[in-house]
C-alpha positions as CSV (number, residue, x, y, z in Angstrom):
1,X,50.7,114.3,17.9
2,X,47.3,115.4,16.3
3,X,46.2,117.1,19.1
4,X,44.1,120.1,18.2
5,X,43.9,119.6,14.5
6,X,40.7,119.6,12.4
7,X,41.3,116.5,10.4
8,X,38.4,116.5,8.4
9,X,39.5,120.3,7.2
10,X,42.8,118.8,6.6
11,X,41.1,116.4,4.6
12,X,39.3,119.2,2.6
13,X,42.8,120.5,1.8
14,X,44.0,118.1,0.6
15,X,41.7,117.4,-1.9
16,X,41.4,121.3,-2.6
17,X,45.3,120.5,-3.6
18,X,44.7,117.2,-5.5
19,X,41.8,119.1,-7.8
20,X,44.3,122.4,-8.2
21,X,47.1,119.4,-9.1
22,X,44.4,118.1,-11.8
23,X,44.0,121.5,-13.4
24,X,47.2,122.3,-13.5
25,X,48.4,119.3,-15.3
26,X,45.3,119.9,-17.8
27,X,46.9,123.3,-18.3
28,X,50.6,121.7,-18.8
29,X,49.1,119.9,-21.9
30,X,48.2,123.1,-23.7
31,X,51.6,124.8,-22.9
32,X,54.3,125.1,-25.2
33,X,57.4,125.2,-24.4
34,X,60.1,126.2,-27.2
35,X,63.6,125.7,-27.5
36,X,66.8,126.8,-30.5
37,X,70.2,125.8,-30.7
38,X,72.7,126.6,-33.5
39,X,70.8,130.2,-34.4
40,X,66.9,128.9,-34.8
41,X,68.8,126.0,-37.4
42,X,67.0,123.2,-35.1
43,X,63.5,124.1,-33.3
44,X,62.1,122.0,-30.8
45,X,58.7,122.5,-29.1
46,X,57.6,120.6,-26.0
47,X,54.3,121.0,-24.1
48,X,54.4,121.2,-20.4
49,X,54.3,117.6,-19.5
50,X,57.6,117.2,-21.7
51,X,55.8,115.6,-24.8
52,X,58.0,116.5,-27.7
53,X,55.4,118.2,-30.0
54,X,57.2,119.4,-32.6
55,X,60.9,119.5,-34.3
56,X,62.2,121.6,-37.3
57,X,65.7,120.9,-38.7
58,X,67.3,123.4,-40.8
59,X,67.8,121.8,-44.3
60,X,71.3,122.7,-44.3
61,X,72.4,120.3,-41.6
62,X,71.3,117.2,-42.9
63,X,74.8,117.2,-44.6
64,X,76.5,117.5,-41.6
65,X,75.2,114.3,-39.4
66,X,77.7,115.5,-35.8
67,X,76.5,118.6,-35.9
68,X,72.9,117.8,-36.0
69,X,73.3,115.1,-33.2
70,X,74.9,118.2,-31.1
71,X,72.5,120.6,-32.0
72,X,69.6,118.3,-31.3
73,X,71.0,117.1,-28.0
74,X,71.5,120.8,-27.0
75,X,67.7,122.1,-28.2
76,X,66.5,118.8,-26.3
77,X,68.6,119.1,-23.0
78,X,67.0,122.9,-23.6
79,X,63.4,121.8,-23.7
80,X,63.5,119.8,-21.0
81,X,65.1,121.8,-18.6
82,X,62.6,124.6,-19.4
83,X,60.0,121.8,-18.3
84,X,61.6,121.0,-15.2
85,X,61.5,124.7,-14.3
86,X,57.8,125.1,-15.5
87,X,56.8,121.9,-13.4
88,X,58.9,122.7,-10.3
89,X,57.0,126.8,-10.9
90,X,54.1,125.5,-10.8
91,X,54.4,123.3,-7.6
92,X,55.4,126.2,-5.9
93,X,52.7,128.3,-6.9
94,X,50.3,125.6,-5.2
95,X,52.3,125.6,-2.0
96,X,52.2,129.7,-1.7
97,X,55.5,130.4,-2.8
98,X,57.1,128.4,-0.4
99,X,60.5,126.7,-2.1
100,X,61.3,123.4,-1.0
101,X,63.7,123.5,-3.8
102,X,66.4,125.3,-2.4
């Protein structure tokens, strides 16, 4: 099965991949991510690991307690789908463009 492979340059690769995974989770910390729902009213910011770092709410809707819950639920689902896309990006970047995803 591992006839003809160079397993001690596959074990170079690997950690080649492992440091490249370090760095780019280092560089996920310092991204920010931003996402608006109901016209810029609510404001979330999220850095590339999916920490929430930052939330602005729109006086105005403080008043109106079911249409903040939906607006914050919609800028949150937003956030975190902009992470997922950032995270599954940068996996592919590592692998060469290859997508595994599909």
């Amino acid at each position: 099965m591992f006839e003809g492979m160079d397993l001690g340059n596959m074990s170079k690769m690997m950690e080649q991949m492992q440091d490249k995974a370090k760095q780019m989770q280092e560089q996920s910390k310092n991204l920010q991510l931003t996402a608006k729902a109901g016209g810029g009213l609510i404001e979330i910011t999220a850095d590339g690991t999916g920490e929430v770092i930052d939330l602005t709410i729109d006086d105005t809707l403080l008043e109106d307690k079911e249409y903040l819950q939906i607006l914050l639920i919609s800028a949150f689902n937003d956030v975190s789908q902009m992470v997922e896309d950032n995270k599954k990006s940068q996996a592919m970047g590592m692998m060469g463009g290859v997508n595994p995803f599909g």
